[in-house]
GUVOTI-991580 format. One record per residue (C-alpha): residue number from 1; x, y, z. Coordinates in pm, 1 decimal, padded with zeros to 6 digits. Layout:
% residues N
{n = NUM | px = X | py = Y | pz = Z};
...
//
This chain:
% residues 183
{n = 1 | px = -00705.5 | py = -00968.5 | pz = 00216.7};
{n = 2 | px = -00973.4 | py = -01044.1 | pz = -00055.9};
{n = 3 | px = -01131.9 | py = -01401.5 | pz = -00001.5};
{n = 4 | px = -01047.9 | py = -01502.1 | pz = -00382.8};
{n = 5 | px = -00712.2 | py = -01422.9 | pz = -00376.2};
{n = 6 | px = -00378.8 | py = -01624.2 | pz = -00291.1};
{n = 7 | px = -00189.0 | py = -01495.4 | pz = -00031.5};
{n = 8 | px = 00117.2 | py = -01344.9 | pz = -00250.3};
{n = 9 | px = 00381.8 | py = -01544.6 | pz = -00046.2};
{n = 10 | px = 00193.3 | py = -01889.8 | pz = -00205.5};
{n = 11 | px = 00302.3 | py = -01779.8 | pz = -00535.5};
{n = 12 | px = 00684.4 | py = -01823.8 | pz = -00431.4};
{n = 13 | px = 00797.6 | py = -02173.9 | pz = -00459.8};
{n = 14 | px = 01131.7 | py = -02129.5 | pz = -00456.6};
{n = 15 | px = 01376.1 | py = -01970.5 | pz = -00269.2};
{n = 16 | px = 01544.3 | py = -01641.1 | pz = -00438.3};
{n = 17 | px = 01906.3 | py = -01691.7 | pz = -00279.6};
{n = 18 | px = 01980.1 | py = -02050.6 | pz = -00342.7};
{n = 19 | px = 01681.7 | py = -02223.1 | pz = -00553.2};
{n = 20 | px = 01598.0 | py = -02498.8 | pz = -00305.0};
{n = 21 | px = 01251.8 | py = -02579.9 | pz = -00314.2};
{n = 22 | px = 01275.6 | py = -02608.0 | pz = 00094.3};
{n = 23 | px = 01128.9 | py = -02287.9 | pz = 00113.8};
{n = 24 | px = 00824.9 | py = -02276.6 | pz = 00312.2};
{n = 25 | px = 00544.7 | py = -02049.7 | pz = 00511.6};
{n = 26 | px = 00767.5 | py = -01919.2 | pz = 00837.9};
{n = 27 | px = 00447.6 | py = -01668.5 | pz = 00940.6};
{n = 28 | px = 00157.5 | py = -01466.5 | pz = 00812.1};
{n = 29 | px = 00462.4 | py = -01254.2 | pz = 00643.9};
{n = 30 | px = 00719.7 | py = -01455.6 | pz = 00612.9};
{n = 31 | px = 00928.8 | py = -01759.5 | pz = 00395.1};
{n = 32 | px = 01199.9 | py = -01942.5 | pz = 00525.9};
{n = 33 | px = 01461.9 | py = -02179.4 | pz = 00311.9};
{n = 34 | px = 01564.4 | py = -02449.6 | pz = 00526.0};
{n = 35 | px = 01836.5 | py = -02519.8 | pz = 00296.3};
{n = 36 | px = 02019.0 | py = -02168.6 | pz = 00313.0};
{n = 37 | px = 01825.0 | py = -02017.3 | pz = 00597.2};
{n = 38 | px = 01690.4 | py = -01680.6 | pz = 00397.9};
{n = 39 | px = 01387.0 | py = -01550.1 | pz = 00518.5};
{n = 40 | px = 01152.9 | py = -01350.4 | pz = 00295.7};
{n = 41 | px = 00943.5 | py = -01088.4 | pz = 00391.6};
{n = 42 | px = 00646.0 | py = -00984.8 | pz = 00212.4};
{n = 43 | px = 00592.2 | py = -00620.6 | pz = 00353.7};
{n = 44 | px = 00374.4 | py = -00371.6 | pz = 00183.5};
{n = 45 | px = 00500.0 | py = -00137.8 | pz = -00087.6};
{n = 46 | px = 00438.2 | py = 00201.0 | pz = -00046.8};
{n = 47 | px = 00204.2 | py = 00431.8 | pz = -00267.9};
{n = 48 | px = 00065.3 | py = 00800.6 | pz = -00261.4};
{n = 49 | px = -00239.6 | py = 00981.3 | pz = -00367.7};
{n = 50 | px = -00318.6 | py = 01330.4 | pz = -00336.3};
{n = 51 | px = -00622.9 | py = 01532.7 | pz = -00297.3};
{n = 52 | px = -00519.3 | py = 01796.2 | pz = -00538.3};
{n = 53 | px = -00787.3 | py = 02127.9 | pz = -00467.5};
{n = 54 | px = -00764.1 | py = 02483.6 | pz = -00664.2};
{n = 55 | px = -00817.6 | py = 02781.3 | pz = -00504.8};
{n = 56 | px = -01222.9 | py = 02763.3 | pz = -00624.0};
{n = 57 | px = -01226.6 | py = 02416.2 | pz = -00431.6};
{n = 58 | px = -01227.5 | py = 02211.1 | pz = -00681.7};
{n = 59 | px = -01039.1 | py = 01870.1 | pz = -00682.1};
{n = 60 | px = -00849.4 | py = 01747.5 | pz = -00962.7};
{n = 61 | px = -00946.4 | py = 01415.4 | pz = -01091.0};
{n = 62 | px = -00829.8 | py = 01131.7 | pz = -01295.3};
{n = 63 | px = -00983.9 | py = 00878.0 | pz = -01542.5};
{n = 64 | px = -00789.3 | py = 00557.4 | pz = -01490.0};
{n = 65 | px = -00584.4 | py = 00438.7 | pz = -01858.2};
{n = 66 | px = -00496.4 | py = 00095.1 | pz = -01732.5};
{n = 67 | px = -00544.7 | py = -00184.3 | pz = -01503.5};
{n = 68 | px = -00686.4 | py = -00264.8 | pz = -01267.6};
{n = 69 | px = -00992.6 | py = -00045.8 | pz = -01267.3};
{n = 70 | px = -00893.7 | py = 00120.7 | pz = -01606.8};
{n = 71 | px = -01169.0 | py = 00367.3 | pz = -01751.0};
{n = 72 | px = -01265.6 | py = 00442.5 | pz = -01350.6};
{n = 73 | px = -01210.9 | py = 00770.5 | pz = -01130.7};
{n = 74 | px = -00891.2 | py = 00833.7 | pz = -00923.1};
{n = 75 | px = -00660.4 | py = 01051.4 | pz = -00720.2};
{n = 76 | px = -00355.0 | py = 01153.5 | pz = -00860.3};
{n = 77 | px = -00080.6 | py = 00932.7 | pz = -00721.1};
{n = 78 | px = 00117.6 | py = 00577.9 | pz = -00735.3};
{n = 79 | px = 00401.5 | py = 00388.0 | pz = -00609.4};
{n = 80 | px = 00687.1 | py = 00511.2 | pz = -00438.5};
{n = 81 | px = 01024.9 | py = 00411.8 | pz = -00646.3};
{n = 82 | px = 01358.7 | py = 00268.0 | pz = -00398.1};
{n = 83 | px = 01558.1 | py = 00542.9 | pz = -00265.1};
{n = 84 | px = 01278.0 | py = 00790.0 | pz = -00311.4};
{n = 85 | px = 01080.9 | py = 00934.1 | pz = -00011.0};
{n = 86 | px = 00745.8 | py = 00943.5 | pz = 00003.1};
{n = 87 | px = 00712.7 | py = 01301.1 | pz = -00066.1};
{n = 88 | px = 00952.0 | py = 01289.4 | pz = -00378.3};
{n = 89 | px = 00726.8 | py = 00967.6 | pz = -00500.6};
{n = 90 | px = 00422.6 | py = 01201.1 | pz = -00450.9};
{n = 91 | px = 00566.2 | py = 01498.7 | pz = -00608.0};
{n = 92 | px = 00666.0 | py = 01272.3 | pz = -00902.5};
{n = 93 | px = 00340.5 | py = 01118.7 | pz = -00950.9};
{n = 94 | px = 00157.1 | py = 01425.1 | pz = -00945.5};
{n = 95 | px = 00455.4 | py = 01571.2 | pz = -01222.6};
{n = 96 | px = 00433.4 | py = 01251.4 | pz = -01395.6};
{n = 97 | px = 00045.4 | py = 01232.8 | pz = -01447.4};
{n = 98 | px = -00049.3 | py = 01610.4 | pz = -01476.6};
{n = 99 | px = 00270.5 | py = 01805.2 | pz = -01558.1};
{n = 100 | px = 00210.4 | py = 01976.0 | pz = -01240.2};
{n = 101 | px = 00538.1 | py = 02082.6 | pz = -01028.9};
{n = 102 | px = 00418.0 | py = 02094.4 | pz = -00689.2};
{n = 103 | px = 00621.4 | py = 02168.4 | pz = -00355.2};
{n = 104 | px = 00400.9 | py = 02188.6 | pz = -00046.6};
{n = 105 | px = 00197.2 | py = 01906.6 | pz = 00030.3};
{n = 106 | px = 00043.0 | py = 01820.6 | pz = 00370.8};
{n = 107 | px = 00012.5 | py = 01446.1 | pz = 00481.8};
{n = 108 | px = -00354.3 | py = 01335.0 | pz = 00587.1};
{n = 109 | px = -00363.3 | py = 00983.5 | pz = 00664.2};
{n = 110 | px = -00285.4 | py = 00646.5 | pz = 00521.2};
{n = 111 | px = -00514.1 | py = 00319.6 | pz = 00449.3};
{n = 112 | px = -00362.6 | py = -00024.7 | pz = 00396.9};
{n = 113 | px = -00478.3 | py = -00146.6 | pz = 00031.0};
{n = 114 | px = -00429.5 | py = -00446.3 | pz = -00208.6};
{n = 115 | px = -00384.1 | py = -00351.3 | pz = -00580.4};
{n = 116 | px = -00383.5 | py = -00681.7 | pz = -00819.7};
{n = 117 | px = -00125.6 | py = -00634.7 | pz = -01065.6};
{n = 118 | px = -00020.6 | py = -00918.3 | pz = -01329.7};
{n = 119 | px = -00293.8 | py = -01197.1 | pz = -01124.5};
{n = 120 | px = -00077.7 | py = -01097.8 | pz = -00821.1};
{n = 121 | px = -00205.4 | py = -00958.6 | pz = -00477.0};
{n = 122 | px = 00028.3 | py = -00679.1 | pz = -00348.1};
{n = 123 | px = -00011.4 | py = -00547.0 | pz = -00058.8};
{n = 124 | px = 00039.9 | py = -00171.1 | pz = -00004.3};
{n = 125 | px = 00046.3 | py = 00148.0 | pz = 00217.5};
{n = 126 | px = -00174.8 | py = 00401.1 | pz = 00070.6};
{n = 127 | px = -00046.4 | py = 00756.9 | pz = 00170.8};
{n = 128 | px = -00316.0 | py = 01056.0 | pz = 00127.3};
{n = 129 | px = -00172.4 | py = 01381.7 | pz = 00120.5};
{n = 130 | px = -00359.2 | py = 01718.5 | pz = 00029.0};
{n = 131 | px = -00259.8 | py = 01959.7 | pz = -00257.2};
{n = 132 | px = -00361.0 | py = 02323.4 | pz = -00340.3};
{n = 133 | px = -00260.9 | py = 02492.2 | pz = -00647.2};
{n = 134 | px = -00387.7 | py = 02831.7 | pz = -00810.5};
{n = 135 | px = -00704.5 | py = 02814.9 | pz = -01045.4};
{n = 136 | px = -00678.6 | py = 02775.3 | pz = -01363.3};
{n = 137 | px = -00320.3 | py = 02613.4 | pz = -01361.4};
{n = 138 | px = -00261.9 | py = 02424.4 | pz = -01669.0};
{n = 139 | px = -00278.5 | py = 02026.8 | pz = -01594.6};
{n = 140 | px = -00208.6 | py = 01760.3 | pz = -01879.7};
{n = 141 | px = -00317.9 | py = 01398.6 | pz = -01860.8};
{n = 142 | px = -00008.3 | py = 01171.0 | pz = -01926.4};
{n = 143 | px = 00143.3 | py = 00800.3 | pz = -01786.5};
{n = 144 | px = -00096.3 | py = 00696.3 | pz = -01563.8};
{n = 145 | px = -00403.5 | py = 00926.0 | pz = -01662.5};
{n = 146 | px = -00669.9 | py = 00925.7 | pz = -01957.6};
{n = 147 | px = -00786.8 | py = 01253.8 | pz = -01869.4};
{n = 148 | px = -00801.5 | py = 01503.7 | pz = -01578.7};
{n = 149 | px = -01066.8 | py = 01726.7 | pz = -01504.7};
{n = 150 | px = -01181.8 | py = 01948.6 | pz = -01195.8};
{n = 151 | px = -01478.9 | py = 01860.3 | pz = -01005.0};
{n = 152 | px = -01644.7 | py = 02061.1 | pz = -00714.8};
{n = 153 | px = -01592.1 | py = 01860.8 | pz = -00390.2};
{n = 154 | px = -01994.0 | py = 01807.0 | pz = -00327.8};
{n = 155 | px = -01996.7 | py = 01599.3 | pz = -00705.3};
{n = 156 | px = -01748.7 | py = 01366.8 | pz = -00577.0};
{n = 157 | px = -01919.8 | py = 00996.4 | pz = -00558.7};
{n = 158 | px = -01665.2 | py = 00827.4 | pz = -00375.2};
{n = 159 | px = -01852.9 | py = 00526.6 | pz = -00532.8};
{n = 160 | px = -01720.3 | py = 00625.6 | pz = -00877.2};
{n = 161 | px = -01365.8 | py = 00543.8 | pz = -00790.3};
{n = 162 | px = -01223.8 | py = 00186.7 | pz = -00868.9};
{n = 163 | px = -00956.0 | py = 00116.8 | pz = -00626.8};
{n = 164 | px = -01070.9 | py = 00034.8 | pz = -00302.7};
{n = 165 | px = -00865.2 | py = 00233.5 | pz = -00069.5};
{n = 166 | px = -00905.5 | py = 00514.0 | pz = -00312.3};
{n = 167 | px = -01287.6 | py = 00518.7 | pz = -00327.3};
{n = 168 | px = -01237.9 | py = 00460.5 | pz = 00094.0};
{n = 169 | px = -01001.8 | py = 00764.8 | pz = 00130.6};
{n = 170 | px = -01196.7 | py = 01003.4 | pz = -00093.4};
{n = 171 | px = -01554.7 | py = 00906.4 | pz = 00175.9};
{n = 172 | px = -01289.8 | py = 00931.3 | pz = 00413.2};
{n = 173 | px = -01184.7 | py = 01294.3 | pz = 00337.3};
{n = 174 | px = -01585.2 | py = 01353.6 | pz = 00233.0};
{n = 175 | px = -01678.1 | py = 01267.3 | pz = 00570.3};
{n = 176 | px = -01403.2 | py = 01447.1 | pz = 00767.4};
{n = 177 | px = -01510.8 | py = 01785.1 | pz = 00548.7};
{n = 178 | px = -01851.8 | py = 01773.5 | pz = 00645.7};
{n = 179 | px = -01751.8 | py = 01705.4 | pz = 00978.4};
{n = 180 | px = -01585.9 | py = 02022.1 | pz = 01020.5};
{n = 181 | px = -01843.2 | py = 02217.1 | pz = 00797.3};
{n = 182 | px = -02102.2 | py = 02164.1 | pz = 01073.2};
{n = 183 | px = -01888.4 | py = 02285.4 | pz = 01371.5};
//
């Protein structure tokens, strides 16, 4: 967790199934209401973001139209919604921010992450997952995404990207290419 930040549970003084203000730090995850006896845990949410290539290599990235980071480069991707899996959240994000219907997907790795949304820390599980569509399929910027736009994999600066487990997964994925290039 960032040094300047709260840890999210602090932000909760009160507890969510009866009010009492007897709702205190249980563990590192965990409140506990010693009026009611509910105990809270804070567990990550889950999020995707996918290494979209065409068939010339190229990956597909995104210019970031909000907060945090907004105006930065990023990977296609976002939260995963209740009830949905983490492949439908994927497939959704990628429909959602490029117009792109996409069914085969194959799962790389994940990184934890924290993602600061309204002056909030929330933690999350940042799934990678790799895409490969035809050249020259049409992709539209939309929700999430200023604009899209292909780059060749050896102009990728992870540096350029603004989220932290983004800009880590993209050297990550760098890295583990150019590992396998010089075999």
């Amino acid at each position: 967790m960032h040094n300047d930040q709260q840890h999210p549970l602090q932000r909760f003084a009160f507890c969510p199934v009866c009010g009492s203000s007897a709702f205190h730090i249980n563990n590192f995850k965990s409140k506990h209401c010693d009026h009611c006896g509910f105990t809270y845990y804070a567990n990550p949410c889950s999020a995707t973001a996918a290494f979209i290539f065409d068939t010339d290599g190229r990956l597909l990235v995104a210019r970031r139209a909000k907060e945090p980071a907004r105006g930065t480069l990023d990977l296609v991707g976002g939260f995963v919604d209740m009830d949905e899996t983490i492949e439908e959240g994927m497939r959704r994000e990628i429909r959602e921010e490029t117009g792109l219907v996409v069914e085969n997907m194959e799962y790389l790795f994940s990184l934890p992450n924290h993602y600061l949304y309204s002056d909030m820390l929330i933690h999350t599980v940042d799934m990678f997952f790799r895409v490969r569509v035809p050249s020259g399929t049409p992709v539209r910027a939309d929700d999430d995404a200023a604009e899209l736009f292909w780059l060749p994999l050896s102009e990728v600066d992870a540096a350029l990207f603004g989220l932290d487990s983004i800009s880590r997964g993209v050297a990550r994925y760098i890295e583990e290419v150019l590992k396998n290039v010089k075999m």
